[in-house]
KETOR-695050 format. One record per residue: x, y, z of N, C-alpha, C, CB in turn; residue in three letters. Coordinates in steps of 0.05 Angstrom, whole numbers, plus 32768, in hexadecimal, padded with zeros to 4 digits. Glycine has a CB too. Layout:
REM residues N
XYZXYZXYZXYZAla...
END
This chain:
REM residues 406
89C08543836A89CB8542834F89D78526834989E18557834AUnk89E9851B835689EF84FC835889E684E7835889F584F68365Unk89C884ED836189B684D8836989A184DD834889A484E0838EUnk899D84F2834C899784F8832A89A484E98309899F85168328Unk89BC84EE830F89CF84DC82FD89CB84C4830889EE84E482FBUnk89D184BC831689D284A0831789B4848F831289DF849A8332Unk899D84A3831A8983849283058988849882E98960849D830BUnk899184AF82E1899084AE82BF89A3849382B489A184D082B1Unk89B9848C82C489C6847F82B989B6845E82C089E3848882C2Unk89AB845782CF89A6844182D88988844482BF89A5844082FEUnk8976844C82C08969845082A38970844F82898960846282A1Unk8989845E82868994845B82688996843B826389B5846A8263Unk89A5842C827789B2840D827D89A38408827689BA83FD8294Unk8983840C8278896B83FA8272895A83F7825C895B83FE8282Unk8961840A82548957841782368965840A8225895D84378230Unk898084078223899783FE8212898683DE820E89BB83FE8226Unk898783D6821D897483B2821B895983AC822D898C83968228Unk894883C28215892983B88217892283978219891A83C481FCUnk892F83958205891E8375820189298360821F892D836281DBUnk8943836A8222894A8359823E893E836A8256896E83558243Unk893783838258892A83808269891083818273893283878270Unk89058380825888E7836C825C88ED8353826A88D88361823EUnk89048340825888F98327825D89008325827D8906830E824AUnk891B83328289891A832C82A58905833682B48930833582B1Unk88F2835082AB88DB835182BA88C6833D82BB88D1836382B5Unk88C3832D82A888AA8318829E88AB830A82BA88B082FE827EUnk88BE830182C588C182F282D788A8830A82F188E782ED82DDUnk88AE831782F888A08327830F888C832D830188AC833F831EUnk8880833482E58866833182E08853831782E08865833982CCUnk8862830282E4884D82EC82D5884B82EA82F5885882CC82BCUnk885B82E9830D885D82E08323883C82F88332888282E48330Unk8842830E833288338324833B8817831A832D883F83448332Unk88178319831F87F68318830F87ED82F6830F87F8832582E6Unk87FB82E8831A87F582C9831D87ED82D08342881782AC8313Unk87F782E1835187F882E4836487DF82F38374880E82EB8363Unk87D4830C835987C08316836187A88305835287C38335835CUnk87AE82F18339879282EB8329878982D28340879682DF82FFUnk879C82BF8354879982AC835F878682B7837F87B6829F835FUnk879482CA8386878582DA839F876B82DE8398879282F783A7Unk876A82E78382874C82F6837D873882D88379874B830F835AUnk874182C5836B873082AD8361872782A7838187438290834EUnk873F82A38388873B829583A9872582AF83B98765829283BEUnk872482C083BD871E82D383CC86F982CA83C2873082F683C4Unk86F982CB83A386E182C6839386D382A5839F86EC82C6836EUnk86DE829283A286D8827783AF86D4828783C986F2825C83AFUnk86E7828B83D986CF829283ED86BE82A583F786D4828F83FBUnk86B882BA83E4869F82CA83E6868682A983E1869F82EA83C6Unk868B82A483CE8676828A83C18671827C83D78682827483A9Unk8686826A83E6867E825F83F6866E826C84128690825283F8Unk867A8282840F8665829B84318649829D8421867782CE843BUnk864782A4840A862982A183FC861B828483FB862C82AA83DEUnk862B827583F68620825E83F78610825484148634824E83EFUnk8624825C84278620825484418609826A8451863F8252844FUnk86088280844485F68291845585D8828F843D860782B7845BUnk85DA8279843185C18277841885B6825F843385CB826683EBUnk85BC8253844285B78242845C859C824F846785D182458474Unk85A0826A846E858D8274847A85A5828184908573825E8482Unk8595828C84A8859E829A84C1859E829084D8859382AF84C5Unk85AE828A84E885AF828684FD85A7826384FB859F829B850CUnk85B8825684E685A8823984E385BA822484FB85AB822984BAUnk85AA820D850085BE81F5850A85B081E2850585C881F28526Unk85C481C684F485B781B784E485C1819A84F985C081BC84C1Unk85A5818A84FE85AE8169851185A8815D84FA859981598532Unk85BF814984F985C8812E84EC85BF811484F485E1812C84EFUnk85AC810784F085B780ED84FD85CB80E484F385A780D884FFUnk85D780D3850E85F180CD850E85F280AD850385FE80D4852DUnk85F9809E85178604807C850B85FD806A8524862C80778503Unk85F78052851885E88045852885F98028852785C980458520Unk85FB8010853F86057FF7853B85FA7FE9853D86147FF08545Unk85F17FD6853085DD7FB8853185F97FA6852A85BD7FB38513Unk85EF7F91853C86007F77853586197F7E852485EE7F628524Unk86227F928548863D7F918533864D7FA7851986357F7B8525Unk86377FA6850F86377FC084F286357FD784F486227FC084E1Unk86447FEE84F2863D800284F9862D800F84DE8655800F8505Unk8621802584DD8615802884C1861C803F84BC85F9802584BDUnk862F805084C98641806384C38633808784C5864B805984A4Unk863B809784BB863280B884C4861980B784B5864980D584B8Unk860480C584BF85EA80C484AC85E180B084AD85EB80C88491Unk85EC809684A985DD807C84A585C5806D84A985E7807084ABUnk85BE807884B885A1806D84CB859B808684D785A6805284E7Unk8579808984CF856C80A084D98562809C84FB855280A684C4Unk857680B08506856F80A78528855F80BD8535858E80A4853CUnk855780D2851E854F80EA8524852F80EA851C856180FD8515Unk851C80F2853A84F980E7852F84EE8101853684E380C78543Unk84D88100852984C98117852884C28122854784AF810F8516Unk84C08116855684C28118856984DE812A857A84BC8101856CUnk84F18127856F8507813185798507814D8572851F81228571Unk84F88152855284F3816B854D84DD8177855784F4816E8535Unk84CD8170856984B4817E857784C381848597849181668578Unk84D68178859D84E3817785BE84F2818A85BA84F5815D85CBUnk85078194859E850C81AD859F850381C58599851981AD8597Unk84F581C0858E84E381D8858984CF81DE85AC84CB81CC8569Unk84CF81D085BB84BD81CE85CD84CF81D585E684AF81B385CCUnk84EE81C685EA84FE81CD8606851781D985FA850681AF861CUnk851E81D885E6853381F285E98531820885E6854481F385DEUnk853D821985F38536823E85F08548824885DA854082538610Unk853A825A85D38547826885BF8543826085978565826385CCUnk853582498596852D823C8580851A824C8579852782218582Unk851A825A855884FD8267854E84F18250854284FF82818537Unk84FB823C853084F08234851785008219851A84F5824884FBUnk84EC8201851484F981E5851684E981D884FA84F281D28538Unk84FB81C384E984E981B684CE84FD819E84D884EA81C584A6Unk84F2818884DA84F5817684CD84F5816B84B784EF816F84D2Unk850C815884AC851A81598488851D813584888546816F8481Unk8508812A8478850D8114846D85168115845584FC8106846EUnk85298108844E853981118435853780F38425855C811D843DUnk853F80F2840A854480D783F9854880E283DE852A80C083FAUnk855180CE83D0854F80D183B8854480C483A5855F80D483B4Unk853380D38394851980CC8386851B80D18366850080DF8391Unk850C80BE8358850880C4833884E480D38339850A809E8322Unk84ED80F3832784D380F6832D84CB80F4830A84CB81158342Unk84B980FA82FF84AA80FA82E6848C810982EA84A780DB82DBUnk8496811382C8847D812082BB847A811982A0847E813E82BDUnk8465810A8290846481038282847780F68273845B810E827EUnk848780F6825E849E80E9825584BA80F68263849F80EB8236Unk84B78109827284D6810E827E84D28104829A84E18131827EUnk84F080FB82A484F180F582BE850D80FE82CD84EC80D782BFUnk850F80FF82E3852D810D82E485348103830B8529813C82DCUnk854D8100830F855480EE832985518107832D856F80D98331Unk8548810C834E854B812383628551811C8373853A81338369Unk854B813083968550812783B08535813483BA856F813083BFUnk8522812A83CE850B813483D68510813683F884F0812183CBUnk850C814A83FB850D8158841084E68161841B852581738406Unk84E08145843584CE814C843D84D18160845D84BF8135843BUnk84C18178845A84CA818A847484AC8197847D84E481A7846BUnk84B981AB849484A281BB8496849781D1848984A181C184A7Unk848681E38490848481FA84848493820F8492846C82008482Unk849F820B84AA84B7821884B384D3821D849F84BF820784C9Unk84D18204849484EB81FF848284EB820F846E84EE81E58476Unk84E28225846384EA823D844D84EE8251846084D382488435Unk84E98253847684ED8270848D85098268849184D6827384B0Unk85098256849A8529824D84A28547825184898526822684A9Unk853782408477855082478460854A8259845185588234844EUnk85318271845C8538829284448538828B8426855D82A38449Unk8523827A842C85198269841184FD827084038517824A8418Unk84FD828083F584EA828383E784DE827983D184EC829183E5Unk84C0827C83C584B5826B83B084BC828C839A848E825A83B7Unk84C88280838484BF828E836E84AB828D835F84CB828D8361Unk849D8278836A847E8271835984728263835F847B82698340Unk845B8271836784458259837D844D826A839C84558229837EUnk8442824A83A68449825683CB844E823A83DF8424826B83DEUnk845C824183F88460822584038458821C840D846B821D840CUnk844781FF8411843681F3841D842C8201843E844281D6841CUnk841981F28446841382048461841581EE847383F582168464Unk841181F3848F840B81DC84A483F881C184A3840081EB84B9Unk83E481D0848F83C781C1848E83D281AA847A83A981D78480Unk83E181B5846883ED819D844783FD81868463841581B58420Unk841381918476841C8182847F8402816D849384338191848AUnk83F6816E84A483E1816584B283D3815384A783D3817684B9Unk83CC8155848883BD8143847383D08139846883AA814E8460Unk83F0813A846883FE812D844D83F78136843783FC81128449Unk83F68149842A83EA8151841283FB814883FF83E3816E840FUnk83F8814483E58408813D83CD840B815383C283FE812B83BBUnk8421816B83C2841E818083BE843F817E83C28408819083CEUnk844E818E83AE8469819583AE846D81B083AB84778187839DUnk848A81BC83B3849A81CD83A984B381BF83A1849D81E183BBUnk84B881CD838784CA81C1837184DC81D9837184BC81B98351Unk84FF81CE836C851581DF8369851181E5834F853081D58371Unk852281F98345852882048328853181FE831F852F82148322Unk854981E3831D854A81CC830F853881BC8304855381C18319Unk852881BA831C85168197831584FE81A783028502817F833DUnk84FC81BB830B84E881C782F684EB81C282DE84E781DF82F5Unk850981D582D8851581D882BA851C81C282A4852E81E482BDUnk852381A682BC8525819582AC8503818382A88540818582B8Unk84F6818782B684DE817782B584CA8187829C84CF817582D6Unk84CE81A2829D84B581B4829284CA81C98283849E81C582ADUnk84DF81D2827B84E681DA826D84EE81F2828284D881D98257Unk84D98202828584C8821E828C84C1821F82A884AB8221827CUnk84C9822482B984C5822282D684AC822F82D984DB822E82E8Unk84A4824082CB847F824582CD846B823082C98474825782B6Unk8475821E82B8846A820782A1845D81F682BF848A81F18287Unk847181F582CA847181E582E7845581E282FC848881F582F9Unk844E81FC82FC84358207830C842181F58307842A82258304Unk841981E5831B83F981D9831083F881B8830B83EF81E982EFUnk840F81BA8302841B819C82F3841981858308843E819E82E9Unk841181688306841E816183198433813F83088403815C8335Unk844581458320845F8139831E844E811B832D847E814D8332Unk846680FE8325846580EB8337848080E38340845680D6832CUnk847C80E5835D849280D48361848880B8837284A880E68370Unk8496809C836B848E80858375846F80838371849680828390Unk846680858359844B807E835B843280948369844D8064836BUnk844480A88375843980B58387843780D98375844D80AF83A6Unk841980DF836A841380F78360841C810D837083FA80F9835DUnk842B811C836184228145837A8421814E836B8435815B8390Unk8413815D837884138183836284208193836F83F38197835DUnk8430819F8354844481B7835D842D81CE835E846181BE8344Unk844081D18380843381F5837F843E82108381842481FB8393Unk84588203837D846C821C83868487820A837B846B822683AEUnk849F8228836C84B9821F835784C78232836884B982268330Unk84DF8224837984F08235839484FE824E837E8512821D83AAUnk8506825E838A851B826E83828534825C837E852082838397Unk85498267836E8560825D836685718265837B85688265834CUnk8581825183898598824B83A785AB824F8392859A822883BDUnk85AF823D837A85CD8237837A85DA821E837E85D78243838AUnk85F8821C838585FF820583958607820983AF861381F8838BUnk860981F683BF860A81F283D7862981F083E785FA81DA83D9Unk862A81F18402864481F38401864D81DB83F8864F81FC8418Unk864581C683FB865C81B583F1865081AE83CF866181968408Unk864481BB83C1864B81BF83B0863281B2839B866581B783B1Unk861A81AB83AC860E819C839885F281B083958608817983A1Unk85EA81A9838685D581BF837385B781BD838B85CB81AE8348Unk85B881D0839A85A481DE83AE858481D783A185AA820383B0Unk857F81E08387857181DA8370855F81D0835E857681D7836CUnk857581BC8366856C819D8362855C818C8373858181908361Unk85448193837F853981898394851A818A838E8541819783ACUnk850C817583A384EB817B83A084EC817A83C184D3815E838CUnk84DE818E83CC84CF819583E684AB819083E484D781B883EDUnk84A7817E83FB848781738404849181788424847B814883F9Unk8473816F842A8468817B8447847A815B8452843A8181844EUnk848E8162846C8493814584758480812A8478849C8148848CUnk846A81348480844E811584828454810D8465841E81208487Unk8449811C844F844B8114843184648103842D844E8130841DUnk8476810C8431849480F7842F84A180E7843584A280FA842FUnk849880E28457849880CA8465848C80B4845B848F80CD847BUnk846980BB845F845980A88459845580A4843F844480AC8463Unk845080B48431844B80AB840D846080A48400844280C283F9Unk847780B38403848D80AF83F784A4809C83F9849380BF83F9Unk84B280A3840D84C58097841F84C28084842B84CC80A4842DUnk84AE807C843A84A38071844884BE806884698494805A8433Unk84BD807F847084CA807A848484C68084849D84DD807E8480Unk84C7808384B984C0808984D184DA809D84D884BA806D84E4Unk84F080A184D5850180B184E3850880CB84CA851D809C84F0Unk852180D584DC852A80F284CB853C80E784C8852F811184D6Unk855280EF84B5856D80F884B0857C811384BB856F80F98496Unk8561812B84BF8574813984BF8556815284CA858A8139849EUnk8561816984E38550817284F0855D819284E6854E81668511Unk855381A384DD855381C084DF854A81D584ED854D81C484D2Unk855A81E684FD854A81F6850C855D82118506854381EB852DUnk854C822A8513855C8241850E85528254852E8553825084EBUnk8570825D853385748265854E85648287854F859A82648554Unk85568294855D855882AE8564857282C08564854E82AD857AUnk856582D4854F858382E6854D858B82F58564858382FB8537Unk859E82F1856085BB82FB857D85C082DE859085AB831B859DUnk85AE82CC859185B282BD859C85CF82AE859B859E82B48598Unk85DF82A485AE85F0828985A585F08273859985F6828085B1Unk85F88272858285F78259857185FB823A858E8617825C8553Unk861782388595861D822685A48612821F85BA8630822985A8Unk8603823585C585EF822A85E085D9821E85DD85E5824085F1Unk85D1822985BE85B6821585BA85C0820085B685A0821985A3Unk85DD8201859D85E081DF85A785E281CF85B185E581D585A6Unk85EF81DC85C785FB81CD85DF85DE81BD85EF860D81E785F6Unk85C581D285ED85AE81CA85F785A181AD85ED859D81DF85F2Unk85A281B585CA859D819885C185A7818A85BD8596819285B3Unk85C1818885C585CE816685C885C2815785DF85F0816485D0Unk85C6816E85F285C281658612859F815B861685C98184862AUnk858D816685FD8572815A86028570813F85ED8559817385FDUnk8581813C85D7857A812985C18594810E85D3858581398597Unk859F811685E185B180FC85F7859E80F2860485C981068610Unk85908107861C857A81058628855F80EA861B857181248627Unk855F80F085FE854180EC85F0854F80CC85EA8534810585CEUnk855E80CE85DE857680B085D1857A809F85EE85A180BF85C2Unk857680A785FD8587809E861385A5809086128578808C861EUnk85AC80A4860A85D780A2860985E480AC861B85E880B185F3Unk85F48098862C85FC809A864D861580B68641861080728661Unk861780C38655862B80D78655864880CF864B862C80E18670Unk865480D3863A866C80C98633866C80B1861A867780C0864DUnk865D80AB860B864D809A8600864E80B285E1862C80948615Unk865880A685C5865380B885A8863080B685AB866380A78583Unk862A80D585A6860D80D4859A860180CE8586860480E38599Unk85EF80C5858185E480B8855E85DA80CA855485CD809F8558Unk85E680E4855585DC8106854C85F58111854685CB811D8567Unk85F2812685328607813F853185F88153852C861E813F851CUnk86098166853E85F78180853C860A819A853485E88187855AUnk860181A4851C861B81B48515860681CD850E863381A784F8Unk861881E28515860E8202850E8614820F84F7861782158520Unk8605822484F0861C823284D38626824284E48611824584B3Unk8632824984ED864C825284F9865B823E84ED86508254851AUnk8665822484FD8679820B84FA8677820C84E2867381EF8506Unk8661820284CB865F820484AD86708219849E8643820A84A8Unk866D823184A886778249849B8690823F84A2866F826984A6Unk86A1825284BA86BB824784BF86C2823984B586C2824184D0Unk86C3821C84B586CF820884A686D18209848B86C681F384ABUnk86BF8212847C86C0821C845E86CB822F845D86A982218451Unk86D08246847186E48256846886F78254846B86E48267846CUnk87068240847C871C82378487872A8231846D87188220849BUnk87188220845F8721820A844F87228221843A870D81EC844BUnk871B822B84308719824784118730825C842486E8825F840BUnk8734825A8435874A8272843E87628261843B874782808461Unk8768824D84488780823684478782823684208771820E845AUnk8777823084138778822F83F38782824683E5875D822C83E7Unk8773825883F3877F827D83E7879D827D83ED876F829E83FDUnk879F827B840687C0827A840D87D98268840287C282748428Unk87C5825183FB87CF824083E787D9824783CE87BF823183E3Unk87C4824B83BC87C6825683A687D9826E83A087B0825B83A1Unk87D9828683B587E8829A83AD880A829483B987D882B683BAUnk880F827C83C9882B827B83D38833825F83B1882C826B8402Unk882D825783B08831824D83928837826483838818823D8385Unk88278278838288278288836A884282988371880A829C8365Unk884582A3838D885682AC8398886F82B083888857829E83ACUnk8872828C83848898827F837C88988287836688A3825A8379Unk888B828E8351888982A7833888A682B7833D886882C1833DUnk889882CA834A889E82DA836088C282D98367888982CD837BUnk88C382C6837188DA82B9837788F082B4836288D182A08381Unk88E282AA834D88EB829C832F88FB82B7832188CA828F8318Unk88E482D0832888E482DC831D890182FB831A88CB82DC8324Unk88FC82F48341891783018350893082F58344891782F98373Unk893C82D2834D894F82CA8336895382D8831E894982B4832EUnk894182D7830A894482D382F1895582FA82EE892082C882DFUnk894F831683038955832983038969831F830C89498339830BUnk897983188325898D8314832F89A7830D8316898482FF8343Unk899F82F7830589A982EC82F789B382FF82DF899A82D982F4Unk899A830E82D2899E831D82B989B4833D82CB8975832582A7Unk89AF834882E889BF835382F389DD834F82EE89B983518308Unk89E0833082F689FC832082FF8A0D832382D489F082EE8311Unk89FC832082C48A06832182B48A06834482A789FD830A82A8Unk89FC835682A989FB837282A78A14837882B289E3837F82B4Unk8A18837482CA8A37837782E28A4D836D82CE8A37835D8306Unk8A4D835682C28A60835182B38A64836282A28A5E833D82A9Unk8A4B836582848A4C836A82708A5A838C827A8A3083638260Unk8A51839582948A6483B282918A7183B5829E8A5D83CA8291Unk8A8A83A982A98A9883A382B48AB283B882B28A99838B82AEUnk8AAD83C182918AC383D8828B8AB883F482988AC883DC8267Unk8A9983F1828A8A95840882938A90841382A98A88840E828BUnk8A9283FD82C38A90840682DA8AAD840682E48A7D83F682EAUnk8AC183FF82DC8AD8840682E08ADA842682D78AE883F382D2Unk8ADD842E82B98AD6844C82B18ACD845C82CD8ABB844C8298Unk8AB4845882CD8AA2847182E28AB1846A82FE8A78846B82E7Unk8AC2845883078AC78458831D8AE78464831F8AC1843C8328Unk8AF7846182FC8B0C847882FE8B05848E83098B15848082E6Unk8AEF849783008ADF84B282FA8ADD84C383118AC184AD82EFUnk8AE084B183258AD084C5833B8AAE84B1834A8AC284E88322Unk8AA9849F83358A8B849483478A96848783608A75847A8334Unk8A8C848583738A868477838A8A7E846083898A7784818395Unk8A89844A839F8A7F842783938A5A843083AA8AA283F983A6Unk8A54844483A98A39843C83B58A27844A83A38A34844583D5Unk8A30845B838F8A25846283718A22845283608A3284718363Unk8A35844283618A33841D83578A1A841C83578A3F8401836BUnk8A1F840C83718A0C83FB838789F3840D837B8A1383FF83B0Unk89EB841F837C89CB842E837889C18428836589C6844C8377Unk89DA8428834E89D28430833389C78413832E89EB843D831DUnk89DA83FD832F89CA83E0832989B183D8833589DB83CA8331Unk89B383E9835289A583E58364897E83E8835B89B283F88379Unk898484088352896D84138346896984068327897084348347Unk897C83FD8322897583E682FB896083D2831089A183C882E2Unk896483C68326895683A8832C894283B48331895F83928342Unk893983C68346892883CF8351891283DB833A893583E08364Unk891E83E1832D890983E8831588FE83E182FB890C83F7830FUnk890F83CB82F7890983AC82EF88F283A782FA891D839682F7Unk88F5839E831788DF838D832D88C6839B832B88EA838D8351Unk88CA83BD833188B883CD833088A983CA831888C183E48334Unk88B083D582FA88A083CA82E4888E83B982DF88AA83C382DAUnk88A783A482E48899838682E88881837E82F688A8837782F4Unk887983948310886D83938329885883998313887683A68346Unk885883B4830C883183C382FE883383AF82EF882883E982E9Unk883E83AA82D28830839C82C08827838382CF8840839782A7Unk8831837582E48827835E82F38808836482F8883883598310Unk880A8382830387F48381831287DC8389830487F883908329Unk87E5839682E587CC839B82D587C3837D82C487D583B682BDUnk87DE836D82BD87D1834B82B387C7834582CB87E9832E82A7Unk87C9833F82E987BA833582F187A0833B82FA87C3832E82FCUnk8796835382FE877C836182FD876B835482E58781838382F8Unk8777835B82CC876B834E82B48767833182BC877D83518298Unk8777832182C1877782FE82BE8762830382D0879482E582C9Unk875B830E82E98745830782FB8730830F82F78746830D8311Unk872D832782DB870D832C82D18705831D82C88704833D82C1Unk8719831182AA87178303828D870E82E2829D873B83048276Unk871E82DD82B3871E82BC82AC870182B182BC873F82A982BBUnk86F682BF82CA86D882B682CF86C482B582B786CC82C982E3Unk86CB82CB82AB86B882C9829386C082AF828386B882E4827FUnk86D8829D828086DE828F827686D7826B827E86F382998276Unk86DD827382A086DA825782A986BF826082C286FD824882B9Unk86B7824682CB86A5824C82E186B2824F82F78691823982E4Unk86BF826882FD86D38270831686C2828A831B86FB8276830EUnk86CE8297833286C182B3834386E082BD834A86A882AB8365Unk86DE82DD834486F182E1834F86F783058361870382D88339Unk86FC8309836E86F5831883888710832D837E86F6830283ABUnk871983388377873183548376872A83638392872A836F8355Unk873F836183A7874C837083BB8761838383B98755836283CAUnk875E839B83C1877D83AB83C8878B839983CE878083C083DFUnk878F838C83EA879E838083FB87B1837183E6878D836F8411Unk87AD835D83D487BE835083C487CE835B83B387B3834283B9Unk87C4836A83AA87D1837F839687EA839883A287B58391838BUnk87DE83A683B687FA83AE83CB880C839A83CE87F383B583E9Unk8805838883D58820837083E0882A836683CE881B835783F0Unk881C835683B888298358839A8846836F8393880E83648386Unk883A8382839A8844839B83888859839783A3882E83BF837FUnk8853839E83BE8876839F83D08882838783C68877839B83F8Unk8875837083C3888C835F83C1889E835C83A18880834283CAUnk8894836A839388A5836B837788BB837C837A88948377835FUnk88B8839B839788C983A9839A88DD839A83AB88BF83C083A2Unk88DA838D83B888E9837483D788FB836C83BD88CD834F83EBUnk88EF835A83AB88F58354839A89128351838D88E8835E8393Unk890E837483828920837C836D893583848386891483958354Unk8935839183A38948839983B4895A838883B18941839B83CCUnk8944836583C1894F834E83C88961834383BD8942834083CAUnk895B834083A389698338838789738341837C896183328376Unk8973835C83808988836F837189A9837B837B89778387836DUnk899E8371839589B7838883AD89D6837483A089B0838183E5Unk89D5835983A689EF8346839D89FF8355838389E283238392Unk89E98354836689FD835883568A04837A835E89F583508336Unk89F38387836189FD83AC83668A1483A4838689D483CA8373Unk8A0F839683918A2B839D839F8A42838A83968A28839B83BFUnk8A408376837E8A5B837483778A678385835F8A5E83598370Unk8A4E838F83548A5883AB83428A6883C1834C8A4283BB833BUnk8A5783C083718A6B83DB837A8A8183D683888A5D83F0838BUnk8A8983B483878AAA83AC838D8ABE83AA83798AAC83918398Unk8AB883AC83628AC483AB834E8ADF83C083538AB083AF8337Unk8AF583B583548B1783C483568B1283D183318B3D83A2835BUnk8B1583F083348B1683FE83208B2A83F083068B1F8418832CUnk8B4183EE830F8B5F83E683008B5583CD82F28B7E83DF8318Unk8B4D83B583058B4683A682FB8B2683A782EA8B4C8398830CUnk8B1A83B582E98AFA83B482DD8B0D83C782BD8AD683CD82F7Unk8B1E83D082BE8B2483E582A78B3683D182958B38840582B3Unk8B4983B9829F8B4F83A582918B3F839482888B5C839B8299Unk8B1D838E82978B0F837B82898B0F837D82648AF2837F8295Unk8B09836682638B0D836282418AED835682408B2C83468234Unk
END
């Protein structure tokens, strides 16, 4: 029965000044729903980036050439192609556990079709290289062994280079493109990737048989960059460990000596991108957090002045017979249900901010329980935390003296 009165009465308190106690809730709403719309964006970046990174293909590990020194100069990561076709036939040939090896001469090219022309990046590989990256043609098909053996002048075009060259990625079929003077015919328009993990348009590319892009194109003798994909269940790290130890071997680089290679896995790829999108999430929501924080004050405060403004009347009820821990509840349960309030409407604006604002901006965003529970305890932490000070100087208040306040 006591505990009964003393919520009616701690509700009436609240009723009396709606408008103030909205505004002290605003504080734990804007905090809660900045707290769940920031989790979810973040949660949304890194679903994108695990899609991005598993658009790679399965079981991938990608060699770099590394950097080379002449007179002195170093020519830095990538800089010089130290990686030869050859190095991609030795793995494919002595390490175990390798299904699928392409070699990737890469550059960047102006290609054209009649009055349009458009900068790309041409990627010459094998016909391994769509098994590997789970790359399919949406139209047409991908060169074979025989196009590579002859150098054929024959492309597969991204869904970019299409769209901007031919409008119509069908339009594409048949056509042929020049790049450097050098004719192909498209025979195949990839499926749409997307972007990449670090962010650049997958897309945007022309794929030929590697002979075609060395020799016609590029005109260059080495790789930049070697692709292979491991047998499933296998260990990512043992194959690598294999091909360092055979591309040291092939380089001849004394033991202890930087290699003019990097060899990185998607494993390492993934992780580190998630590292980096998990480190940001945590970011984002401990910023949003101090809301939160802002929000606790601003109750504390509108409490500290409530304690005043009834200063008589808690003198009155404590003539009466109340208890200073009937006090204590009654203010106790005003904060707590402040915070609480404050907590849902937080948590229904921020649900909304995390549907509405993708459709608005080019963001992704992921809604978890997990944020939303913790949201919601910490609005209750909250109102305790912030509330207990003024309810226990309410319930010190000397009767005699609270009945003289003026």
């Amino acid at each position: 029965m006591r505990l009964r009165l003393i919520l009616q009465t701690a509700f009436r308190a609240l009723r009396r000044n709606k408008m103030r106690s909205l505004l002290t809730g605003l504080g734990i709403i804007i905090g809660v729903a900045a707290v769940i719309a920031t989790v979810a964006i973040g949660n949304g970046a890194k679903a994108q980036v695990e899609n991005q990174i598993a658009s790679m293909g399965d079981n991938v590990i990608l060699l770099f050439s590394g950097s080379v020194t002449r007179g002195g100069m170093s020519s830095g990561y990538g800089g010089a192609g130290t990686l030869t076709l050859e190095d991609a036939a030795a793995i494919r040939r002595d390490v175990p556990f390798v299904e699928a090896v392409t070699p990737e001469a890469t550059g960047n090219v102006r290609v054209s079709f009649g009055s349009e022309n458009w900068n790309t990046r041409i990627n010459g590989v094998a016909p391994e290289y769509f098994d590997i990256r789970r790359w399919d043609c949406a139209l047409g098909a991908p060169f074979s062994e025989r196009d590579v053996r002859t150098a054929s002048k024959v492309a597969i075009i991204g869904n970019t280079v299409a769209t901007r060259l031919f409008g119509d990625p069908a339009a594409a079929m048949g056509q042929t493109i020049r790049i450097r003077k050098v004719p192909l015919t498209v025979i195949g328009v990839l499926a749409v990737k997307g972007a990449s993990v670090m962010g650049s348009d997958q897309d945007d590319t022309i794929i030929v048989p590697y002979t075609t892009g060395m020799k016609r194109i590029l005109g260059s003798k080495t790789l930049r960059q070697i692709t292979l994909s491991v047998e499933k269940g296998k260990p990512l790290a043992g194959v690598q460990h294999a091909i360092s130890e055979l591309l040291m071997q092939r380089h001849r680089i004394a033991m202890g000596q930087q290699g003019d290679f990097f060899v990185r896995s998607q494993e390492e790829i993934a992780a580190m991108a998630t590292e980096t999108s998990k480190t940001m999430t945590m970011l984002l929501g401990a910023i949003a957090s101090v809301s939160l924080v802002v929000g606790g004050i601003g109750i504390m405060n509108i409490m500290l002045v409530s304690v005043t403004e009834r200063t008589r009347e808690i003198g009155i009820r404590l003539a009466v017979g109340a208890r200073g821990g009937d006090i204590l509840l009654q203010f106790l349960i005003e904060a707590i249900t402040l915070s609480l309030l404050g907590g849902i409407l937080g948590i229904a604006t921020g649900v909304a901010a995390a549907k509405i604002l993708p459709r608005l901006f080019p963001l992704s965003a992921e809604i978890t329980m997990g944020p939303i529970v913790a949201a919601f305890a910490c609005s209750a932490f909250v109102g305790i935390f912030f509330g207990f000070y003024p309810a226990r100087k309410a319930a010190a208040l000397d009767p005699i003296e609270a009945l003289r306040y003026e």
